[in-house]
Each structure stands twice: as structure tokens, then as C-alpha cells.
NUVEXRO-723872 format. One record per atom (N, C-alpha, C): residue number from 0; atom name; x, y, z. Coordinates in pm, 1 decimal, always signed. Layout:
BEGIN
 seq atom        x        y        z
 NUM   CA        X        Y        Z
...
//
This chain:
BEGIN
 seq atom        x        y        z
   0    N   -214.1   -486.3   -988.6
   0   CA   -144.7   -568.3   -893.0
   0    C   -247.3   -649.0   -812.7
   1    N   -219.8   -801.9   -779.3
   1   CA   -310.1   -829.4   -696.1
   1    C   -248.9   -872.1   -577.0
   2    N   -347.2   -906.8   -485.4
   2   CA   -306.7   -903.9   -323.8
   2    C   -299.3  -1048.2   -262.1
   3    N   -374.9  -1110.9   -174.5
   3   CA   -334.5  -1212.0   -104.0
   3    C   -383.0  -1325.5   -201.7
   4    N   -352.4  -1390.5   -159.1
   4   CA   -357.6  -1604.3   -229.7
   4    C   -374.7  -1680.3    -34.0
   5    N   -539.3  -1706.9    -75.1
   5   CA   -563.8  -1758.1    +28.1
   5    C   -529.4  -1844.6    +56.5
   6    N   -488.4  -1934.6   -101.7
   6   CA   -455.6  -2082.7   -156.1
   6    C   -291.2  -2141.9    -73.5
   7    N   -223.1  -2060.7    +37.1
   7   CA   -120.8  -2089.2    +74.0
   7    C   -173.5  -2104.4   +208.3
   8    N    -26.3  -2164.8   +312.6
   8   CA    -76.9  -2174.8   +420.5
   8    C    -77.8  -2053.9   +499.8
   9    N   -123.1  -1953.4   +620.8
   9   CA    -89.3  -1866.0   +611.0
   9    C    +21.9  -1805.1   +704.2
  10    N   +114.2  -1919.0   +783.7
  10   CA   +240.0  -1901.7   +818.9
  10    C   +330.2  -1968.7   +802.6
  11    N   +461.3  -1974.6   +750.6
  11   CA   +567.7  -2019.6   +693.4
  11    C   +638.5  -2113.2   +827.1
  12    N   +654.6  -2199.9   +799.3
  12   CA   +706.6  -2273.1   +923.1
  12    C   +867.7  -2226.0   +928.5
  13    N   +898.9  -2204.1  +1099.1
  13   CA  +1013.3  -2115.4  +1133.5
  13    C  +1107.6  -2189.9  +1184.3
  14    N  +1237.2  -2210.9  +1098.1
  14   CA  +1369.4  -2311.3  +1152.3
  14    C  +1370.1  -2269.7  +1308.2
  15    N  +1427.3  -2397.9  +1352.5
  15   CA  +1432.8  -2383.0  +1496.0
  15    C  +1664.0  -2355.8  +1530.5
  16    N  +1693.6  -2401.2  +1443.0
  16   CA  +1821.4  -2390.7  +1437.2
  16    C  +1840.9  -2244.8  +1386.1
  17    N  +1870.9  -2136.7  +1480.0
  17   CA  +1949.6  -2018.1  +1452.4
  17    C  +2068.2  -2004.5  +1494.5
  18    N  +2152.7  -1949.5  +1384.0
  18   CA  +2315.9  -1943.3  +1397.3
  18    C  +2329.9  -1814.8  +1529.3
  19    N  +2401.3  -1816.6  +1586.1
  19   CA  +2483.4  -1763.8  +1687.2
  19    C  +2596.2  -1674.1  +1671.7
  20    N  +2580.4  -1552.4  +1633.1
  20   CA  +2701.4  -1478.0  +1592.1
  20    C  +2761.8  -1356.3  +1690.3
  21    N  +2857.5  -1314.5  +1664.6
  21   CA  +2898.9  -1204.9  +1816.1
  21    C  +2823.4  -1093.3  +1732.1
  22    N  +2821.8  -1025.6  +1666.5
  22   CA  +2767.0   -916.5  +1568.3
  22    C  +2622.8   -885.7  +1653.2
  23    N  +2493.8  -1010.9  +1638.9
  23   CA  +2398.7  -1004.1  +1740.7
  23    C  +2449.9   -968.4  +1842.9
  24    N  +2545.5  -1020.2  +1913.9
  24   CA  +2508.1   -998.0  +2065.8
  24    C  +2540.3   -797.9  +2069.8
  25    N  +2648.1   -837.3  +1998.9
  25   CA  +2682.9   -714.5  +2014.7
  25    C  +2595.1   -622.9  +1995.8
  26    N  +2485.5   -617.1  +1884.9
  26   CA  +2369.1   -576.4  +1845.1
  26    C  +2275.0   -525.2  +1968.3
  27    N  +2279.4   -633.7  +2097.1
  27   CA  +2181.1   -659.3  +2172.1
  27    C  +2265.1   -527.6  +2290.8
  28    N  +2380.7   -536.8  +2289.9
  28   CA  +2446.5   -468.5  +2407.8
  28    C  +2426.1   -324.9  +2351.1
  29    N  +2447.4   -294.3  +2204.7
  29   CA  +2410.3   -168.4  +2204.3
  29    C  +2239.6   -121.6  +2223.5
  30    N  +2195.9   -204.7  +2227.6
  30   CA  +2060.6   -166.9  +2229.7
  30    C  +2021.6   -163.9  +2356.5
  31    N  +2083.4   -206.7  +2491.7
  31   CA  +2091.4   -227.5  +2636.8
  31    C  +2156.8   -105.0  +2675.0
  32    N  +2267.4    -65.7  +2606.4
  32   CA  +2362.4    +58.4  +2683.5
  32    C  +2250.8   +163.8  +2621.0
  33    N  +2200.7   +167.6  +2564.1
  33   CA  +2137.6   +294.4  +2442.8
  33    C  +2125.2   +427.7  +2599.4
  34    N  +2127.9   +534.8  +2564.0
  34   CA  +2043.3   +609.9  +2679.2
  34    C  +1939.3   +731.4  +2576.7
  35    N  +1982.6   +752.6  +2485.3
  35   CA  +1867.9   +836.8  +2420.5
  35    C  +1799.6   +780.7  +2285.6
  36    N  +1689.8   +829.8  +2282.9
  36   CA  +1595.0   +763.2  +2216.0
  36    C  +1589.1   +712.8  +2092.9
  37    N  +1716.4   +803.3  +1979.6
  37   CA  +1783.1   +791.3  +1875.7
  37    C  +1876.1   +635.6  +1872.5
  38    N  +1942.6   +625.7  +1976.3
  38   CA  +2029.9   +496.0  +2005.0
  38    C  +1931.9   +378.3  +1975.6
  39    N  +1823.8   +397.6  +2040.6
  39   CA  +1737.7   +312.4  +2110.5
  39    C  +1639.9   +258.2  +1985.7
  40    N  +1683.8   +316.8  +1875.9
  40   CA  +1579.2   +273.1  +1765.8
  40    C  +1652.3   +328.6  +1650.3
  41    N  +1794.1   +251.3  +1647.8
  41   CA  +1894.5   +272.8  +1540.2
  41    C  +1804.8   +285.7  +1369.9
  42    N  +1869.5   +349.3  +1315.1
  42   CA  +1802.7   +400.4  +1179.4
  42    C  +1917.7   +364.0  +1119.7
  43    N  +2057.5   +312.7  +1115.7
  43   CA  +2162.5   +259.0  +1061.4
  43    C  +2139.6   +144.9  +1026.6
  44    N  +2126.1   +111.4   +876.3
  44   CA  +2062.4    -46.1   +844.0
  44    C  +2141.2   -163.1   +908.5
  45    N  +2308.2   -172.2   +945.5
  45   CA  +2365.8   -234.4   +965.3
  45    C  +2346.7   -285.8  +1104.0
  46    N  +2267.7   -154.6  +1200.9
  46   CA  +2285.0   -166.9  +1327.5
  46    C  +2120.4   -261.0  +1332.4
  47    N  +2051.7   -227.0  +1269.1
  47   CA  +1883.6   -278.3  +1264.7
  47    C  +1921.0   -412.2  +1234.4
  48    N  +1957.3   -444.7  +1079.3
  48   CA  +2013.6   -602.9  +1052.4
  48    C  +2119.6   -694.9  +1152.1
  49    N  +2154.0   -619.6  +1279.2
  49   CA  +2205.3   -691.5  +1361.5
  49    C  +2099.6   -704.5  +1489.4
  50    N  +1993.5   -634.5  +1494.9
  50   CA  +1930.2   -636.6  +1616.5
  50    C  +1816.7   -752.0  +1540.7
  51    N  +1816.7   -748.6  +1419.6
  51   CA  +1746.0   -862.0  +1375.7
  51    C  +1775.7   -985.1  +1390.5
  52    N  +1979.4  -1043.8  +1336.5
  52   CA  +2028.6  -1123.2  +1409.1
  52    C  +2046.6  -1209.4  +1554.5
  53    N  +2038.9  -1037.6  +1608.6
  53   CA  +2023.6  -1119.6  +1826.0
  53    C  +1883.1  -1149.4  +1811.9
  54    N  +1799.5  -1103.0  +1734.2
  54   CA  +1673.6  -1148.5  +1810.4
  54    C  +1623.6  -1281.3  +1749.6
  55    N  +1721.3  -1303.3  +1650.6
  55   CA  +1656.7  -1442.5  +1567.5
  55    C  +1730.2  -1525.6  +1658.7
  56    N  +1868.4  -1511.3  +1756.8
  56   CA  +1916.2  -1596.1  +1805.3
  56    C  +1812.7  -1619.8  +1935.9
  57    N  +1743.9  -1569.5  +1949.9
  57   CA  +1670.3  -1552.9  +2083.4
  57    C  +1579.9  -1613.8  +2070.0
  58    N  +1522.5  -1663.5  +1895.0
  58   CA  +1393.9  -1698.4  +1894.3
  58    C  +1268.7  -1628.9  +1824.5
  59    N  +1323.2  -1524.1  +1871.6
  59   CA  +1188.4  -1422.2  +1841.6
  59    C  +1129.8  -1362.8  +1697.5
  60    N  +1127.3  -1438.3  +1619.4
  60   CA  +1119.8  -1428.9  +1495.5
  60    C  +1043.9  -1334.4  +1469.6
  61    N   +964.4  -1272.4  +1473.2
  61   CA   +835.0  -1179.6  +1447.6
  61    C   +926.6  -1033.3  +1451.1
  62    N  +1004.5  -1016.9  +1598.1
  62   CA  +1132.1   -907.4  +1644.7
  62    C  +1197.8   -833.9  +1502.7
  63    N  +1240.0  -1030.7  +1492.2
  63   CA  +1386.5  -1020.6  +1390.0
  63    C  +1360.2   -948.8  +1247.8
  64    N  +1239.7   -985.5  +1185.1
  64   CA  +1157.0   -962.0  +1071.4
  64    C  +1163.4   -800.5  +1117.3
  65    N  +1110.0   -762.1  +1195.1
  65   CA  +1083.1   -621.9  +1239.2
  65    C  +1215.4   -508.4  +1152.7
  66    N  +1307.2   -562.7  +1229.7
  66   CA  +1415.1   -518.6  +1246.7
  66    C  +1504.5   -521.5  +1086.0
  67    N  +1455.7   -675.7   +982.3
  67   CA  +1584.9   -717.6   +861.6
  67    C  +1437.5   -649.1   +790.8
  68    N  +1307.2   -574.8   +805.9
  68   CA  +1246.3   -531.1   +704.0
  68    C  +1331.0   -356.9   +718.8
  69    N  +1327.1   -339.6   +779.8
  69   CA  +1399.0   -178.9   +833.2
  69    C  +1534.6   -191.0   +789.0
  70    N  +1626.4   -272.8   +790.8
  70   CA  +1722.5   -250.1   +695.9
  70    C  +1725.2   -260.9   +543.4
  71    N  +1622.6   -378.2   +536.0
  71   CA  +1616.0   -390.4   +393.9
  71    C  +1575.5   -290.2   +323.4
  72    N  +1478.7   -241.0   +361.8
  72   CA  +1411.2   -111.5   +307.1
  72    C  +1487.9    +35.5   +273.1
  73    N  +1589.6     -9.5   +405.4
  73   CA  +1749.0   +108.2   +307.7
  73    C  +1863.3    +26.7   +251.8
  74    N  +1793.0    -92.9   +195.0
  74   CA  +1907.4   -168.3    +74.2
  74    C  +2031.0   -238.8   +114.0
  75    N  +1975.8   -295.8   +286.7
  75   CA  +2088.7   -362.7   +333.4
  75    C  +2041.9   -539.8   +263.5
  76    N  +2171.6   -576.9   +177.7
  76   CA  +2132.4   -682.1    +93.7
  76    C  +2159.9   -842.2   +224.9
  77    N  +2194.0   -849.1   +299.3
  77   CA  +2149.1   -955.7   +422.6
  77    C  +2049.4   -943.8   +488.6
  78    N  +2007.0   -848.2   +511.3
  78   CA  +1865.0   -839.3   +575.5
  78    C  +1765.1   -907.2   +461.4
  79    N  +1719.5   -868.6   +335.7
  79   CA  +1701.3   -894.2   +263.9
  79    C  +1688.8  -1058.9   +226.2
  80    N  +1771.9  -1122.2   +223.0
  80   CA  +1814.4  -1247.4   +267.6
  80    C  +1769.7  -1307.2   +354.0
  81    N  +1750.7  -1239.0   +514.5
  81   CA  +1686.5  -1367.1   +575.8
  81    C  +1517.4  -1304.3   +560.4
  82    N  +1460.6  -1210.4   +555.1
  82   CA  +1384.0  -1186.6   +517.2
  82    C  +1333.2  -1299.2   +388.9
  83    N  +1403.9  -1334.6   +281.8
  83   CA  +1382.7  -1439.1   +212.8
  83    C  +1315.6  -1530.9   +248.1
  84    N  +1401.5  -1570.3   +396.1
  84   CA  +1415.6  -1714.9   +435.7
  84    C  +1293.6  -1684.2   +544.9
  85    N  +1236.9  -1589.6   +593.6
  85   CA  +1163.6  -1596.3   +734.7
  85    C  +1021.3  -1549.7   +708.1
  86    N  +1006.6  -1450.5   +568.2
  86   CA   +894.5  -1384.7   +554.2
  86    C   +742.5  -1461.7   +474.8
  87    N   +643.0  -1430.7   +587.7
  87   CA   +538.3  -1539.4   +481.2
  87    C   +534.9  -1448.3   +383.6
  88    N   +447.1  -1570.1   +265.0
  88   CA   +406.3  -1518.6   +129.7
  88    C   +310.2  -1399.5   +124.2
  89    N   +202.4  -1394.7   +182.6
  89   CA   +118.2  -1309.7   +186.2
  89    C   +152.6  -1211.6   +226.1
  90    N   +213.3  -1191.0   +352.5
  90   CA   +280.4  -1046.4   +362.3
  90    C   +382.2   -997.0   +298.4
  91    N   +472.3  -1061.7   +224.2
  91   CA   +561.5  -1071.2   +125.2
  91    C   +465.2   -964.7    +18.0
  92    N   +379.3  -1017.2    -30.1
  92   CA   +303.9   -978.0   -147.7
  92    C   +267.5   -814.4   -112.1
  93    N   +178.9   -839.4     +1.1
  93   CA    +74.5   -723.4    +72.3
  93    C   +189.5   -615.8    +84.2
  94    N   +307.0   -599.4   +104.8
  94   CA   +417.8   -512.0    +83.5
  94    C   +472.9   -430.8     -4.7
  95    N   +485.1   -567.4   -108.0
  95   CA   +512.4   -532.4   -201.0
  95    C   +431.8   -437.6   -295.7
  96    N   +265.1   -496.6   -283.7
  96   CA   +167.4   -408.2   -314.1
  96    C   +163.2   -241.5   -251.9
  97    N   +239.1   -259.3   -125.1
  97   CA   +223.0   -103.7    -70.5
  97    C   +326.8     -0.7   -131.4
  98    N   +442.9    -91.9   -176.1
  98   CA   +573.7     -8.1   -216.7
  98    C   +550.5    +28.2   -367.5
  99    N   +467.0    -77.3   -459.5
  99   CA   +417.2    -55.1   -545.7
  99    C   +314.1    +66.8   -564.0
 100    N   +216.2    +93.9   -457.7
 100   CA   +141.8   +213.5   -526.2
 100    C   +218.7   +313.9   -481.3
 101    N   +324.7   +332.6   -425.7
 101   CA   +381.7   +436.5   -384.2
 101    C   +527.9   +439.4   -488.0
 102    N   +477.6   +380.5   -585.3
 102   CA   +608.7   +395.0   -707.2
 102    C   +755.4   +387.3   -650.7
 103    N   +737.5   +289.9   -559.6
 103   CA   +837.1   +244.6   -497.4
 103    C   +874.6   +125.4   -548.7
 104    N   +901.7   +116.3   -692.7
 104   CA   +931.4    -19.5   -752.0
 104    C  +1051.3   -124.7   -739.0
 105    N  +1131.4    -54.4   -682.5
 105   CA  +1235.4   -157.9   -660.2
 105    C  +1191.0   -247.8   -536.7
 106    N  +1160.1   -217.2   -412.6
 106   CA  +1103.4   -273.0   -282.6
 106    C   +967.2   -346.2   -336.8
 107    N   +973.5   -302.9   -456.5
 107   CA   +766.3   -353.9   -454.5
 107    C   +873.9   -476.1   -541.8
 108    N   +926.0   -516.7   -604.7
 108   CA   +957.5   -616.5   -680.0
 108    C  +1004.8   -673.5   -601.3
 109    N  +1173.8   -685.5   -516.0
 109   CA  +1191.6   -752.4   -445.6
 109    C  +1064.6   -813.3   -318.5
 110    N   +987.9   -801.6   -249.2
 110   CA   +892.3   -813.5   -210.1
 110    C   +822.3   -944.6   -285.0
 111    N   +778.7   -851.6   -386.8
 111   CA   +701.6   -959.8   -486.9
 111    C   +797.4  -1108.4   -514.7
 112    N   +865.8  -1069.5   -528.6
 112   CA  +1008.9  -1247.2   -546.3
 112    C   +993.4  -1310.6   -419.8
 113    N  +1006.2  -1271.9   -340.0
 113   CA  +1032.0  -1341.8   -171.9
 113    C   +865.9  -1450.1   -203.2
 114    N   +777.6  -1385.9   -204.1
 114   CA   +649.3  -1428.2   -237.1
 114    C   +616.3  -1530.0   -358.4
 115    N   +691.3  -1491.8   -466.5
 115   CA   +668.4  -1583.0   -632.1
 115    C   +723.4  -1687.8   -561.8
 116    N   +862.5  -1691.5   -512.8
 116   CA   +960.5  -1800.3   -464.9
 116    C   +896.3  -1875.4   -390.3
 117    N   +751.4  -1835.9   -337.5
 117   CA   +666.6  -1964.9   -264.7
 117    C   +558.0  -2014.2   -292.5
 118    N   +554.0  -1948.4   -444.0
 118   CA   +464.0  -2017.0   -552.2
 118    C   +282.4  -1946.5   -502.1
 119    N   +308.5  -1844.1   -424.4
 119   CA   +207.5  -1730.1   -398.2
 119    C   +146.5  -1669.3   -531.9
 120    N    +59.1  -1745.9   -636.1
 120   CA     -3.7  -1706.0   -758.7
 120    C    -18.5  -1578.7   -818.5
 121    N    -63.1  -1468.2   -675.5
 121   CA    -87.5  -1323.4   -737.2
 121    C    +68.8  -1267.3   -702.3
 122    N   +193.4  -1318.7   -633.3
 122   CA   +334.0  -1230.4   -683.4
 122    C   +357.2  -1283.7   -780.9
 123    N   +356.5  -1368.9   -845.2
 123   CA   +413.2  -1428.8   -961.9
 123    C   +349.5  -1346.1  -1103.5
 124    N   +239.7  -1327.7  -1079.5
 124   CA   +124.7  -1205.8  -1153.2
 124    C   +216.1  -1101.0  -1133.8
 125    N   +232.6  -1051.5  -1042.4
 125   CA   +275.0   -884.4  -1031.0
 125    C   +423.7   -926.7  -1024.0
 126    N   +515.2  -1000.2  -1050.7
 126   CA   +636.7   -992.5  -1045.0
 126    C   +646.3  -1020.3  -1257.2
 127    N   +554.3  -1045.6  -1321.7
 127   CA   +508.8  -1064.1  -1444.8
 127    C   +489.0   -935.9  -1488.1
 128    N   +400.0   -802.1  -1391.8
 128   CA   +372.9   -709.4  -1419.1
 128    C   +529.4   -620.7  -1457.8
 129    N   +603.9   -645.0  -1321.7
 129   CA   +741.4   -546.0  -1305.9
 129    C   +834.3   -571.6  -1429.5
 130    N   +834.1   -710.5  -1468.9
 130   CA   +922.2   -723.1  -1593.6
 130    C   +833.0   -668.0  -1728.2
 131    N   +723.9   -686.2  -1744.5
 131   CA   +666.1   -631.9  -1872.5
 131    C   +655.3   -509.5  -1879.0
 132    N   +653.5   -400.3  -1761.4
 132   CA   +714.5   -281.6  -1753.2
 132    C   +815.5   -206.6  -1705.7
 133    N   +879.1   -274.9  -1679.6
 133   CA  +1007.9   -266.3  -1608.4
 133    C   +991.7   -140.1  -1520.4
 134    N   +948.1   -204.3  -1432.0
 134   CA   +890.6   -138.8  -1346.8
 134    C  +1013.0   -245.7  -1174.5
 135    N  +1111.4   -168.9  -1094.0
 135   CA  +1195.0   -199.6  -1022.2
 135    C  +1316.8   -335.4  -1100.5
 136    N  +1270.5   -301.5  -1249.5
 136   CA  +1389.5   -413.1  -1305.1
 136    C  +1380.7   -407.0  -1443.1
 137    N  +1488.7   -415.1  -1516.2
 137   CA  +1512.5   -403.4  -1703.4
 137    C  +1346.1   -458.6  -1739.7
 138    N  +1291.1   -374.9  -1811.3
 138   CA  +1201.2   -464.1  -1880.0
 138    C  +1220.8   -556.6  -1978.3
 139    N  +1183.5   -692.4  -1953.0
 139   CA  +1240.8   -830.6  -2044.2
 139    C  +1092.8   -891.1  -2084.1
 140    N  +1072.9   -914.7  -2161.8
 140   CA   +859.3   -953.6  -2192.9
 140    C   +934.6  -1139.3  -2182.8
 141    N  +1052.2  -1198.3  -2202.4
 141   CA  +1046.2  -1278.7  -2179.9
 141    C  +1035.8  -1361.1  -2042.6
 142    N  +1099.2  -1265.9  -1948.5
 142   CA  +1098.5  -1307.0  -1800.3
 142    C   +921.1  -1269.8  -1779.9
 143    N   +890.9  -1181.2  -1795.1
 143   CA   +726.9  -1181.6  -1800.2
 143    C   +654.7  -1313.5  -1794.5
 144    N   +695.0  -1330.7  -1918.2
 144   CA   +629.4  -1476.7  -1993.1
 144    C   +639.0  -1573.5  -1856.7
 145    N   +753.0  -1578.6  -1805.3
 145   CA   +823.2  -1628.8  -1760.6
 145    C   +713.3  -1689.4  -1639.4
 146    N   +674.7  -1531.4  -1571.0
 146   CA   +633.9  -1540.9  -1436.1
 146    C   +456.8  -1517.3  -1442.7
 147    N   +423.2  -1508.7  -1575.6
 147   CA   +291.5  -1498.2  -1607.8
 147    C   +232.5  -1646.2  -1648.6
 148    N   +349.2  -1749.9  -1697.8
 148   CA   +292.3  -1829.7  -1665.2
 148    C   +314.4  -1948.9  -1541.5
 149    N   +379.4  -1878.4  -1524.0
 149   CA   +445.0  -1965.3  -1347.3
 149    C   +271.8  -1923.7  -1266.9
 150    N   +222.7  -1828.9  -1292.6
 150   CA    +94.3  -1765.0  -1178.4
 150    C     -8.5  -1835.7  -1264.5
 151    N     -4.1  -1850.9  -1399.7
 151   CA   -124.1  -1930.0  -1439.1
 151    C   -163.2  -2035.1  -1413.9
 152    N     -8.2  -2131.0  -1415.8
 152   CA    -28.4  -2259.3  -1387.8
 152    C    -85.0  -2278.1  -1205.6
 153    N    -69.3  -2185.5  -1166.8
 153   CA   -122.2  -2147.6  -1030.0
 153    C   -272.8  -2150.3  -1048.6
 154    N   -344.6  -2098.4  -1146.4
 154   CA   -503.1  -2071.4  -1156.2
 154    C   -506.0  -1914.4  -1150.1
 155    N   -409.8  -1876.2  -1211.2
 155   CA   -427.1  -1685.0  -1219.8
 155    C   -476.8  -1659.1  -1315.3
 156    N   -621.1  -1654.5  -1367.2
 156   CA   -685.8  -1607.7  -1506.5
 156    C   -584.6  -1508.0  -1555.0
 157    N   -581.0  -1332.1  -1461.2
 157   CA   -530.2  -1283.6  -1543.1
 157    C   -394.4  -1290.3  -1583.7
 158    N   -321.8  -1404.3  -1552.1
 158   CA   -189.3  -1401.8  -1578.8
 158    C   -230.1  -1468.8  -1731.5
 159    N   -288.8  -1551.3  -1707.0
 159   CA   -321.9  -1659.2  -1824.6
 159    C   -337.7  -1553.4  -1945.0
 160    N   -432.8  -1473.4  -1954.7
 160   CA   -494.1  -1325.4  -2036.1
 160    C   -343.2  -1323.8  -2129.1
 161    N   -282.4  -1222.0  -2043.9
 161   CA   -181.0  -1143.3  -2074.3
 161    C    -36.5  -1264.6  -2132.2
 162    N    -25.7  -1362.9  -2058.9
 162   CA    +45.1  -1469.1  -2157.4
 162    C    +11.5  -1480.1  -2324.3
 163    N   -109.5  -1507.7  -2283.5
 163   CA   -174.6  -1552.3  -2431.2
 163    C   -152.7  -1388.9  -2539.2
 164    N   -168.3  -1272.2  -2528.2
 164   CA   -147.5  -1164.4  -2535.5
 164    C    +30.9  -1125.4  -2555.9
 165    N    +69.3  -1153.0  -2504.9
 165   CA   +259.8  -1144.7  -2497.4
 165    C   +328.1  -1216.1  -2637.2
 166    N   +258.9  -1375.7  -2623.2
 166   CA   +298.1  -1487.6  -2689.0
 166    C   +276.3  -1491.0  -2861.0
 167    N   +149.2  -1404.3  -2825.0
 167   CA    +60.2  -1358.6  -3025.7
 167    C   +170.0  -1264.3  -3103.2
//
């Protein structure tokens, strides 16, 4: 697996237009009434992916991320989503790399996509890796192909390698 691509910029520029929903606020009031410490640092993905919501309405993007990685990570598929939309590439990757050595392949792939999707050279490599071993997804050697040479045309020698290798 490889790790960062210096070759990007290294923060994702952050919409200034955030939607406004009652779900946040509501999010925000339970997190205001909380009185014990359990309340106060919900472990319910639904309740985290909403404290991510109030805080994106607030601005606070860095918060919100906090909050839609903690749901995502127990498979809440909207968190996930704006995570898509909010997370840089490099830490995208650097994640994915962590969920990966911990044979945590489904989180290490999704991870790795958020990252390919911004043309980040070494996820496109290791999102090449997960399909040729199906490793967090069906193994397909054609989606491989796929994303091994999406990272080459990037300047990824070893994607280039293992294309040429797949293709024989």
C-alpha cells in the first residue's frame, strides 16, 4: 500500500453554502442538554452523523469530519457521503492505509475511493490493490486494470509494473 501524493494540493477547498436541516439542530440540543458523559460523546452513528450536520451548518468543518468519520466507521452510509464531499485526499488515503494494516478492508477501500476520486496516484494504486485481491470488495482483475492504470497515468511506476503484469 502506498501513502501520501505530495503531487496534490494539501487542502480541499470547503463549500461555503451548507444546507440547514432541523436533524442538526436537533443534534446540537442533544448535545447541550447531555448531563453524563456517555450522552456527551454519542457512540450512536445516527446521533454522531447529525452532530456532524449542526456543525457543518456552523461552519466548522474540521468538527463535522470529526463526527461523519465516527459514524462512518460504524457504516452510517451519509456520513460517508459527505465525508466524500469534505475529506482531503491525503488523509483520505493515510486512513485508509491504517484500516488496511489492521485488515480492516472494507473502511481501508472505501477510504481509498474518497482519495482515487481526486485523482490522489497512490489510492488509485491501493484501490487497484483491493480489487486484485479482493480485499474490502469482489475481486475483479478488470476493475484493477482499471485503477492501476488510472495511478499510472498519474506517474505510479508501481501501478504501471503490475498493469503490464495483469494485461500479459
Amino acid at each position: 500500500m502506498e501513502g501520501k501524493d505530495n503531487s496534490l494540493p494539501a487542502k480541499r477547498q470547503y463549500s461555503k453554502s451548507c444546507s440547514h436541516n432541523i436533524k442538526g439542530k436537533q443534534a446540537y440540543n442533544y448535545q447541550k442538554k447531555s448531563t453524563n458523559t456517555r450522552e456527551q460523546n454519542p457512540t450512536d452513528a445516527e446521533e454522531q452523523y447529525q452532530l456532524g450536520q449542526y456543525y457543518k451548518q456552523e461552519h466548522n468543518i474540521s468538527q463535522a469530519i470529526y463526527w461523519w468519520r465516527l459514524a462512518a466507521e460504524q457504516g452510517h452510509y451519509n456520513a460517508w457521503l459527505e465525508l466524500d464531499q469534505y475529506m482531503d485526499a491525503n488523509e483520505a488515503n493515510e486512513r485508509g492505509l491504517k484500516f488496511n494494516k489492521a485488515q480492516r478492508y472494507d473502511e481501508a477501500k472505501a477510504y481509498f475511493m474518497i482519495a482515487a476520486k481526486r485523482g490522489h496516484k497512490n489510492a488509485c494504486y491501493n484501490v487497484g490493490l483491493c480489487y486484485e485481491y479482493g480485499r474490502g470488495i469482489s475481486r475483479n482483475i478488470s476493475m484493477a486494470c482499471y485503477y492501476y492504470k488510472k495511478a499510472a497515468d498519474l506517474g505510479h511506476s508501481k501501478a504501471a509494473h503490475k498493469l503490464t503484469i495483469l494485461q500479459s
